[in-house]
C-alpha positions as CSV (number, residue, x, y, z in Angstrom):
1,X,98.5,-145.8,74.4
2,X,96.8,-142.2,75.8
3,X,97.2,-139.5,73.1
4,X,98.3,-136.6,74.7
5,X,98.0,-132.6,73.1
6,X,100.4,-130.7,72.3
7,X,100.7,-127.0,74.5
8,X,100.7,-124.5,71.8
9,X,104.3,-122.7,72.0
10,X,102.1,-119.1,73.1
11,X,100.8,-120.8,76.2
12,X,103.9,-122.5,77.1
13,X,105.4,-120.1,79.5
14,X,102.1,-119.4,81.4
15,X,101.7,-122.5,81.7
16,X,105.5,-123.0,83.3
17,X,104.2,-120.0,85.7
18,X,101.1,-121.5,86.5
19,X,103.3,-124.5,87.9
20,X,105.4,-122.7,89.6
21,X,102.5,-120.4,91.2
22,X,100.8,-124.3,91.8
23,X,97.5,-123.3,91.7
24,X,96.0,-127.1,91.8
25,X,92.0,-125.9,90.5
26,X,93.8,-124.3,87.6
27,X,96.7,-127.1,87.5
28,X,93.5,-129.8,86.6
29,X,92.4,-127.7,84.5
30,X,95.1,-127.5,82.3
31,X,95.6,-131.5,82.7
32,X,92.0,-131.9,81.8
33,X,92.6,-129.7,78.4
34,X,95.8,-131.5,77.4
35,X,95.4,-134.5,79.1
36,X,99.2,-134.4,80.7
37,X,100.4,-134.9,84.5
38,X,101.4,-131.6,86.1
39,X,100.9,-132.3,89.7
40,X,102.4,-135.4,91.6
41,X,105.1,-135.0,89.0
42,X,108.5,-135.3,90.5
43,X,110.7,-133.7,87.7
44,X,108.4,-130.5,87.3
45,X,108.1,-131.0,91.4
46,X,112.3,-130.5,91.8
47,X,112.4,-127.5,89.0
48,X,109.7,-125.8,91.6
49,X,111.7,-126.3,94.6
50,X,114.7,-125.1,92.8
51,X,112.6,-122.5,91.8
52,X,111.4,-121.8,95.3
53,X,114.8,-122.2,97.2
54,X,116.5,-119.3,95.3
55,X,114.2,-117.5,96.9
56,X,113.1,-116.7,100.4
57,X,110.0,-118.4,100.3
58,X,107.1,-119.3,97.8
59,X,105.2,-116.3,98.6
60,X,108.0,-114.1,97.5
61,X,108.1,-116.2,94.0
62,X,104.3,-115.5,93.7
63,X,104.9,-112.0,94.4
64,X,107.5,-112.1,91.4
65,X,105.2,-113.5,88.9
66,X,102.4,-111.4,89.9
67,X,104.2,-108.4,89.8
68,X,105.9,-109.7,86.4
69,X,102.4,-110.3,84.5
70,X,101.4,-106.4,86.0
71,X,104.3,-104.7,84.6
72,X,104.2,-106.4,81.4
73,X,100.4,-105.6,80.8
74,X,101.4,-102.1,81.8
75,X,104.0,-101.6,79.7
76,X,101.9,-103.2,76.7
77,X,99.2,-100.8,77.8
78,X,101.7,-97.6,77.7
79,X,102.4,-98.3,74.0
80,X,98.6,-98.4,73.0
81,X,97.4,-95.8,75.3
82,X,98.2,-92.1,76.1
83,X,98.1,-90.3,79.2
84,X,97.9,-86.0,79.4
85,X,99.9,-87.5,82.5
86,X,102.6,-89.7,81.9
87,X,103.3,-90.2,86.0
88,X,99.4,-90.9,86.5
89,X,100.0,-93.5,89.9
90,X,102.9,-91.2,91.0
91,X,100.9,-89.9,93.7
92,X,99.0,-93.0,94.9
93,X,102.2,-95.3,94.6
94,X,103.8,-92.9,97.2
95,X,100.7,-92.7,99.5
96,X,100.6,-96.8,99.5
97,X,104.6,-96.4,100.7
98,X,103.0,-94.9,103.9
99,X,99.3,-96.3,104.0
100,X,100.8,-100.3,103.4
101,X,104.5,-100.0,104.9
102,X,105.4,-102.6,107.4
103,X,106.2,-100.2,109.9
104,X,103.3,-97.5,109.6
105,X,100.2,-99.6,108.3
106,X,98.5,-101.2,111.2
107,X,99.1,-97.7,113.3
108,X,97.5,-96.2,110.2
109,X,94.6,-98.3,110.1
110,X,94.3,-98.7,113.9
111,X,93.8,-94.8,113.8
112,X,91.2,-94.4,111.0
113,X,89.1,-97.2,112.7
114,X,89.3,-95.7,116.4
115,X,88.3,-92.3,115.0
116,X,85.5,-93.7,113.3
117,X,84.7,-95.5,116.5
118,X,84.9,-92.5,118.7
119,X,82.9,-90.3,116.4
120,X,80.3,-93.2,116.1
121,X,80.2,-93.2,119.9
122,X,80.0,-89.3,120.7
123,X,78.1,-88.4,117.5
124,X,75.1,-91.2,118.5
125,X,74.7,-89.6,122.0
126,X,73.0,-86.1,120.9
127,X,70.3,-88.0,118.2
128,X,69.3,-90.7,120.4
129,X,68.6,-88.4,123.5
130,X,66.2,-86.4,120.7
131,X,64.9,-90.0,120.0
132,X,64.5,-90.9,123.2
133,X,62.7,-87.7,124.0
134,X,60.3,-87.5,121.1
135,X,59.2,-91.7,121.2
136,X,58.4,-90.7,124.9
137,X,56.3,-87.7,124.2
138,X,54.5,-90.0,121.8
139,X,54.4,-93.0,124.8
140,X,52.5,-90.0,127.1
141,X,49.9,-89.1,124.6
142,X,49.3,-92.6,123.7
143,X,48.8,-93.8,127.7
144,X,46.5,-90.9,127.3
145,X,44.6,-91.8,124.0
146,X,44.4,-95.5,125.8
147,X,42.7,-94.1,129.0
148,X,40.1,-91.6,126.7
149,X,39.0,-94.6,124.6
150,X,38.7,-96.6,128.0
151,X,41.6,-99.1,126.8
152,X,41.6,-102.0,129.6
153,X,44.8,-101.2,131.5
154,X,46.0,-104.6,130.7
155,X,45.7,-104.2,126.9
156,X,47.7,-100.6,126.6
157,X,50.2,-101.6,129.4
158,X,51.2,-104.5,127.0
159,X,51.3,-102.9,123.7
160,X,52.5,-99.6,125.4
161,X,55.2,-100.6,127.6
162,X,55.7,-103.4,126.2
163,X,55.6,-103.5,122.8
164,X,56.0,-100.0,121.8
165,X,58.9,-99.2,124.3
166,X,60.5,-101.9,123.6
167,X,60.2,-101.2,119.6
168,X,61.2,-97.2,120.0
169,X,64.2,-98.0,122.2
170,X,65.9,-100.6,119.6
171,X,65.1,-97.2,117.0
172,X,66.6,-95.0,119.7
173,X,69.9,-97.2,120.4
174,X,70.4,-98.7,116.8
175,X,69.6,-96.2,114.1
176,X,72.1,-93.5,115.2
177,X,75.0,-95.1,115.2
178,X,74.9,-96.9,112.2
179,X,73.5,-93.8,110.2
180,X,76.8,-92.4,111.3
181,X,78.9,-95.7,111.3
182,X,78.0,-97.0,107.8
183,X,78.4,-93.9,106.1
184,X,82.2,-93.3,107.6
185,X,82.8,-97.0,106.6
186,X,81.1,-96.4,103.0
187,X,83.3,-93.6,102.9
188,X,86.9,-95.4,103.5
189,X,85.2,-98.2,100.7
190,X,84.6,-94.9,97.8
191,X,88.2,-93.6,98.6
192,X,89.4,-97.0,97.8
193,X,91.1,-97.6,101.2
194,X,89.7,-100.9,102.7
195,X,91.4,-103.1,99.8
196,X,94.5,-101.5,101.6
197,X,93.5,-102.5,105.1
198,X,93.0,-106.0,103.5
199,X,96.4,-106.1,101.8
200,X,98.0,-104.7,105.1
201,X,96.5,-108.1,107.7
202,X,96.2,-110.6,104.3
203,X,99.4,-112.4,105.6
204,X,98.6,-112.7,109.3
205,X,95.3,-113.8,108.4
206,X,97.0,-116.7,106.1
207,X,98.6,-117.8,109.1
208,X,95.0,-118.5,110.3
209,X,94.3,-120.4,106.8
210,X,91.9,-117.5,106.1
211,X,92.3,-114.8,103.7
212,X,92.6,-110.9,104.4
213,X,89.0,-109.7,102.7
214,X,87.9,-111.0,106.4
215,X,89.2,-108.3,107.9
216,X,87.0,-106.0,106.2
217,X,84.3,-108.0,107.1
218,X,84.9,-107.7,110.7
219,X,85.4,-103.7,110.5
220,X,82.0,-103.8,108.8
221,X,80.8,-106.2,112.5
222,X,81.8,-103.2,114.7
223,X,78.7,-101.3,112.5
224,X,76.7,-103.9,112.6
225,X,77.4,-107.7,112.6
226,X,74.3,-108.8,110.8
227,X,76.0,-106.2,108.4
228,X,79.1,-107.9,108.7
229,X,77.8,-111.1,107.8
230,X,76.3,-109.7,104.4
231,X,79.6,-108.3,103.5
232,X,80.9,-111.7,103.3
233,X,79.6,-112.0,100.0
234,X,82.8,-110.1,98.8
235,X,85.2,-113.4,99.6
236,X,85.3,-115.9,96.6
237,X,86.3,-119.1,98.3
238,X,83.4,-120.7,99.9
239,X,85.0,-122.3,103.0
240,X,86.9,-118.6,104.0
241,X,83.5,-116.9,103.1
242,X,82.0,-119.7,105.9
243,X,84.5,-118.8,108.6
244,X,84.5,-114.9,108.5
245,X,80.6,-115.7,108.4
246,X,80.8,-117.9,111.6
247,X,83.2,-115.8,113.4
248,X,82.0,-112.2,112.7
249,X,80.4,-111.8,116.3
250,X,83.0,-112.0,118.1
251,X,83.7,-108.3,116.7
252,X,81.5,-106.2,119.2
253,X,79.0,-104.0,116.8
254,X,77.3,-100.5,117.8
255,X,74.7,-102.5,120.3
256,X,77.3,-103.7,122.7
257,X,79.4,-100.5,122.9
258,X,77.0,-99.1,125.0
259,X,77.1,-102.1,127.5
260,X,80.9,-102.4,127.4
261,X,81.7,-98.0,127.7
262,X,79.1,-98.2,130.7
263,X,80.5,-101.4,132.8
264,X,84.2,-100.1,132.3
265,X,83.2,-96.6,133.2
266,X,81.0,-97.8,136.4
267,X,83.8,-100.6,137.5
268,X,87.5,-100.1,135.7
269,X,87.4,-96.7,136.4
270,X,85.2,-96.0,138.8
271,X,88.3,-95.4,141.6
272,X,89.6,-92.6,139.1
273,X,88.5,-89.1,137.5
274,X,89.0,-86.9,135.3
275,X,90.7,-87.7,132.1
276,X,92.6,-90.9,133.4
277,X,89.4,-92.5,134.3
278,X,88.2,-91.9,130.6
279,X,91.7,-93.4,129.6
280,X,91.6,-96.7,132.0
281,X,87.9,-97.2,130.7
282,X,88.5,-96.5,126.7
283,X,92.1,-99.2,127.3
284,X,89.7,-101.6,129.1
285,X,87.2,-101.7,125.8
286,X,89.6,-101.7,123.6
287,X,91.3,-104.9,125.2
288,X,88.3,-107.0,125.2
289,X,87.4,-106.1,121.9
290,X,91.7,-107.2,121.1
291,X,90.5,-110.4,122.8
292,X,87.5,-110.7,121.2
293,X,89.4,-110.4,117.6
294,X,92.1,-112.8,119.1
295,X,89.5,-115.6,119.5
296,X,87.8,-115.2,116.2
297,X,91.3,-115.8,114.4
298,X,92.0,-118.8,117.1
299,X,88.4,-120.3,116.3
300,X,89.2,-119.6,112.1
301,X,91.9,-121.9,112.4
302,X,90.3,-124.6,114.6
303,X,87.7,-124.5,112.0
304,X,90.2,-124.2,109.2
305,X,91.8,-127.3,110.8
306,X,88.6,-129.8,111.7
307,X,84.7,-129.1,109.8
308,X,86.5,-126.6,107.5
309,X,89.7,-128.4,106.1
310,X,91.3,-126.2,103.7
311,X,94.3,-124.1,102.6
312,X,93.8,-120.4,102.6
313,X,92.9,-119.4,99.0
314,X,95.5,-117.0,96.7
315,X,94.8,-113.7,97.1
316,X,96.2,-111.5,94.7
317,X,95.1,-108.0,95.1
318,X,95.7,-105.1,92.6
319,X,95.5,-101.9,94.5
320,X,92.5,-99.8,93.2
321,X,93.8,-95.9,92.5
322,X,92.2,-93.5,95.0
323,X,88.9,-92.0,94.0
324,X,87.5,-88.6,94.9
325,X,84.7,-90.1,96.9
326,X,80.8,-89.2,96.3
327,X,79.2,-88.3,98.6
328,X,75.7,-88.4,97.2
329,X,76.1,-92.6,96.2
330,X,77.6,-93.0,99.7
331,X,74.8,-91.8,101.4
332,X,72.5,-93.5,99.1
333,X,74.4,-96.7,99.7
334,X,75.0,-96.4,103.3
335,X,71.2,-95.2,104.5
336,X,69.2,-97.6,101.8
337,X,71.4,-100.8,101.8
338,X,72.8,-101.2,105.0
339,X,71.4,-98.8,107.6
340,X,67.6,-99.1,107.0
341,X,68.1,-102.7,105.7
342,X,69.3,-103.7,109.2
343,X,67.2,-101.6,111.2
344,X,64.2,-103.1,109.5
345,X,65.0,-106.3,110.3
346,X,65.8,-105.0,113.7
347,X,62.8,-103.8,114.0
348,X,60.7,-107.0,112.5
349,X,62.2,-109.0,115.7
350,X,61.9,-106.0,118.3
351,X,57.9,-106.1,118.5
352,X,57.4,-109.7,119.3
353,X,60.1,-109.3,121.1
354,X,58.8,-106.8,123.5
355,X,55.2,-108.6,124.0
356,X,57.1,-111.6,125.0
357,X,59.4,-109.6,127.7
358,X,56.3,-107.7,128.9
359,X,54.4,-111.0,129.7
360,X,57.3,-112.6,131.3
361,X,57.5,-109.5,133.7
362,X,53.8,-109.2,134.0
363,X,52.7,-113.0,134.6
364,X,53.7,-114.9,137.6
365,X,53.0,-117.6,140.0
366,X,52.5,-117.2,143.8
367,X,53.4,-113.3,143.5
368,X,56.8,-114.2,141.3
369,X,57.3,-113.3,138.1
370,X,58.1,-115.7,134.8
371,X,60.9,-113.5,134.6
372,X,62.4,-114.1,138.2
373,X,61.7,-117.9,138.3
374,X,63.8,-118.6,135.4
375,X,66.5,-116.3,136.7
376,X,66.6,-118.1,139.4
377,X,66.4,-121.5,138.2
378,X,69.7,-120.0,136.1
379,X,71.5,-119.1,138.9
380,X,73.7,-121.4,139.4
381,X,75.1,-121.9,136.5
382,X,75.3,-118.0,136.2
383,X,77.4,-118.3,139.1
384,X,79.7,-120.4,137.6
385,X,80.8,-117.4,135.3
386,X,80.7,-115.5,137.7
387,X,78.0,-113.8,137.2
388,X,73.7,-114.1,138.4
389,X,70.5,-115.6,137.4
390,X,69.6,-112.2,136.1
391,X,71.9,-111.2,134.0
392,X,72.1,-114.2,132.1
393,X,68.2,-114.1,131.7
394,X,68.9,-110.4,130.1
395,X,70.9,-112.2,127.7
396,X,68.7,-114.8,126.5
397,X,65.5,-112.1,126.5
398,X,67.8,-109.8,124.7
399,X,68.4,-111.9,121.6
400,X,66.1,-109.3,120.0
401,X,68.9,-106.8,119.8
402,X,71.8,-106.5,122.1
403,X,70.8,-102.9,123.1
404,X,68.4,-103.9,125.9
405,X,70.2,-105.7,127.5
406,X,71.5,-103.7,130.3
407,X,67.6,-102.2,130.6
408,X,66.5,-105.8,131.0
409,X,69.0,-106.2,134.1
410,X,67.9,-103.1,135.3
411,X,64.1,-103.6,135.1
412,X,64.8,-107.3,136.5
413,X,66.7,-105.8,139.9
414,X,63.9,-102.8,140.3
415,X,61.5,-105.3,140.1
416,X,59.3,-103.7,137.2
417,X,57.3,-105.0,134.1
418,X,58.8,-102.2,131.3
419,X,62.4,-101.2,130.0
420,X,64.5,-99.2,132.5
421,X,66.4,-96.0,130.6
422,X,68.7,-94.2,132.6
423,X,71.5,-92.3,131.2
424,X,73.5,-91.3,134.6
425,X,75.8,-94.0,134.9
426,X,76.3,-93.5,138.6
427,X,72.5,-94.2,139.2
428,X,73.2,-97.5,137.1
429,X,75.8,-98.1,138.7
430,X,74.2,-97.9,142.5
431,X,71.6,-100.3,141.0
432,X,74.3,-102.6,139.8
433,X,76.3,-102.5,143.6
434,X,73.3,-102.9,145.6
435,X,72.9,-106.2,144.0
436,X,75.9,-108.1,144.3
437,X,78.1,-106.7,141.6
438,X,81.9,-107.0,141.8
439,X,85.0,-106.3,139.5
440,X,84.8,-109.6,138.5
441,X,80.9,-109.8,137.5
442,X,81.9,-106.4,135.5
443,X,84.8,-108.0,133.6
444,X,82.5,-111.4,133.1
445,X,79.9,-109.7,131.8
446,X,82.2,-107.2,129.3
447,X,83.7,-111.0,128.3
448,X,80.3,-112.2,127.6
449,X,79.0,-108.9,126.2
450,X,81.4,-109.8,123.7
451,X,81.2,-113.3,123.4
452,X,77.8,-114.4,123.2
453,X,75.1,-115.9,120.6
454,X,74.4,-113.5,117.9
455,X,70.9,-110.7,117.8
456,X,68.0,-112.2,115.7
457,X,68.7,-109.8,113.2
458,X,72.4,-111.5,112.9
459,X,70.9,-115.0,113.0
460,X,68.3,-114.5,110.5
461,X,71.3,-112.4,108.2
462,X,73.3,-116.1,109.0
463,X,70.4,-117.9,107.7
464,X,69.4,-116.3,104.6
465,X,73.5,-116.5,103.7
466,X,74.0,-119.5,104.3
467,X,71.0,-121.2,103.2
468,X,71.4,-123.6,106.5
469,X,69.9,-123.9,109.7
470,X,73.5,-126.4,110.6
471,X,75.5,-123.8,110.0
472,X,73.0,-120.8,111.8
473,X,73.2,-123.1,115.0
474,X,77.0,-123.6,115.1
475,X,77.3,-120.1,114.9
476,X,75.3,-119.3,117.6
477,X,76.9,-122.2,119.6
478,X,80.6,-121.0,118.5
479,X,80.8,-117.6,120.5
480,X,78.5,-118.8,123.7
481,X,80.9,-121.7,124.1
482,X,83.9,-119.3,123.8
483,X,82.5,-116.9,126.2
484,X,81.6,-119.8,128.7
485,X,84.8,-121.2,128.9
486,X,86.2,-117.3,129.3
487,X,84.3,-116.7,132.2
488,X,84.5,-119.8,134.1
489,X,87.8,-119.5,133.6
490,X,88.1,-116.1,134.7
491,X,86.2,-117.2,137.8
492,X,88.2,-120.0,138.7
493,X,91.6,-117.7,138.6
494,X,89.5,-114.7,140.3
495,X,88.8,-117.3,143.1
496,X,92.3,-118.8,143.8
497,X,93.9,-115.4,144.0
498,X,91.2,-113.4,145.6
């Protein structure tokens, strides 16, 4: 006969909670310990449902026992500990009435992000024209330094134009706007608001058999999604920590803005001026980046569903009081650990990077370049999204860093062997007509921009997380398939009513 232990009376009603809460990892545990049947048991299984049934739902008892356990530890606390003031969460209790209401905490949020974004977009601008300008002066005196020495043209034009440009316009593109992103985001993390935005989409993401701490994650993509994936690292269960990790680039980061702001402004709004036109082309952004979020929570549960079986893990989350933030750790943190720490991966990609897109411009057979011969061969299935040979070559090439993608294009139509920078957007946009461009290659290619195989950087972030080259693959396949079946389908529509 199995001898079973006795619960001690003291641990008897936790362990009459922990039922009712059915936790199964701590459910064995406690089995294991006293070597008695708590799950599969039908009498304790009918005292739960009774449980359950008087209320709305089982998330509403959790929320009861939760908020039980917090009070009582509270008011055990009170009696041991004194406070010069007695009302000490007064203030933050009422500012979490507004900041996670049901009514005004996704507006809320929404707000705080797209002023982030809008700074991070505007504020960029200035720095990276002064970049821009100074890596050029530089380029000029090296062509020059290259020519005194007697440099064979061949050798500078390739580490010059090549190599260099293509290293100083990454720095250009990239460091601004995360040295103004990640700080802002650090920001919102000291003042002890993101556990709020998680708290706020925690039960929309269940839905989705994920957990709300992905959220955060994917605010963190819109930096930087090699940045995004490291950020994972905050979710405890190892399946949800896998999905966000998988799905984080379907959040556009600070490389594709750029890309996306340009195509709307040239082709959504290009028949308006003024302020409406800026409105049309900021609405157009916004809804592929509302479609790109849509298919990262669709993907999270076919994963969830199929490779990733598993329900989303409890996530009980004790609001952190507000904090007067620091400015001098946040700069610290958001400069040393995240900005420079991408960038320099960035940057360890960019240079090979460049020597490889220089020879495949340079090199060619019968007076056609590398470049142009696999466009071509890509054609037609770059048609098939709707879009060309070209474009989908600038793509692939810019795997690097997303940022040079739209000089790749540019340098592929002008016929050239170096990155094309031009900031007028109606010269781009000339460029872009004269070779076959249509509303629907610019609302392909804004899908794609956002729904395509991850940087390097990302991939080798991916990597090092995961600790498998499976799982780096599937997440570059995941997004590419996505934005495949997007545009094709796009096309197809596009072509029936058009």
């Amino acid at each position: 006969m199995k001898n079973y232990k006795v619960i001690p009376p003291k641990l008897l009603r936790w362990v009459s909670l922990k039922v009712l809460d059915g936790d199964e990892k701590i459910l064995k545990s406690i089995e294991k310990a006293f070597s008695i049947s708590l799950i599969d048991n039908t009498d304790l299984e009918l005292i739960k449902v009774k449980a359950i049934n008087n209320l709305k739902n089982q998330e509403n008892l959790k929320d009861i026992i939760v908020s039980s356990i917090m009070n009582k530890a509270e008011n055990i606390c009170k009696d041991v500990c004194t406070y010069e003031n007695s009302n000490y969460s007064g203030r933050d209790r009422k500012i979490d009435k507004i900041l996670t209401s049901k009514y005004l905490g996704f507006p809320i949020m929404l707000l705080f992000l797209g002023i982030i974004f809008w700074i991070t977009i505007v504020g960029a601008n200035y720095p990276s024209e002064i970049l821009f300008s100074f890596f050029k002066w530089i380029q000029e005196k090296l062509v020059i330094f290259a020519s005194w020495i007697n440099c064979p043209t061949w050798l500078s034009d390739m580490l010059i134009n090549g190599v260099y440009q293509t290293l100083t316009w990454i720095i250009s593109v990239m460091l601004p706007p995360m040295a103004i992103f990640f700080p802002l985001f650090t920001f919102l993390e000291d003042l002890g608001y993101l556990p709020r935005i998680a708290f706020n989409v925690d039960g929309f993401f269940k839905k989705c058999s994920c957990t709300g701490k992905q959220m955060i994650t994917m605010c963190m993509g819109f930096g930087c999604n090699a940045a995004g994936v490291t950020g994972c690292r905050i979710i405890n269960s190892p399946r949800e920590k896998l999905i966000a990790i998988l799905t984080n680039n379907f959040v556009p980061c600070n490389g594709r803005f750029p890309f996306l702001i340009s195509i709307a402004t040239i082709f959504i709004a290009g028949t308006m001026q003024g302020f409406g036109a800026s409105i049309i082309s900021t609405l157009s952004v916004i809804l592929v980046i509302l479609l790109g979020i849509f298919c990262a929570l669709l993907v999270s549960k076919i994963l969830s569903k199929t490779i990733l079986k598993g329900m989303p893990s409890s996530f009980v989350l004790e609001l952190p009081p507000y904090r007067k933030p620091q400015f001098g750790k946040i700069l610290i943190r958001s400069i040393f650990d995240r900005t420079l720490f991408v960038l320099g991966r960035a940057i360890s990609v960019a240079a090979p990077a460049g020597l490889v897109i220089w020879l495949f411009a340079s090199i060619g057979i019968n007076g056609e370049s590398l470049l142009s011969i696999i466009a071509n061969f890509l054609d037609p299935f770059a048609n098939l999204l709707g879009l060309d040979g070209y474009i989908l070559t600038a793509f692939i090439f810019g795997i690097p860093a997303n940022e040079i993608v739209l000089p790749i294009i540019l340098m592929c139509y002008l016929g050239g062997n170096s990155l094309v920078n031009m900031e007028d957007t109606f010269s781009i946009g000339q460029i872009l007509i004269q070779n076959d461009w249509t509303i629907l290659t610019a609302i392909n290619v804004m899908i794609f921009t956002c729904m395509h195989f991850p940087c390097a950087t990302t991939l080798l972030t991916i990597k090092k997380e995961t600790g498998s080259l499976k799982w780096t693959i599937i997440s570059f396949l995941i997004p590419t398939i996505c934005g495949i079946i997007l545009c094709m389908l796009t096309t197809f529509v596009y072509n029936i009513f058009v």
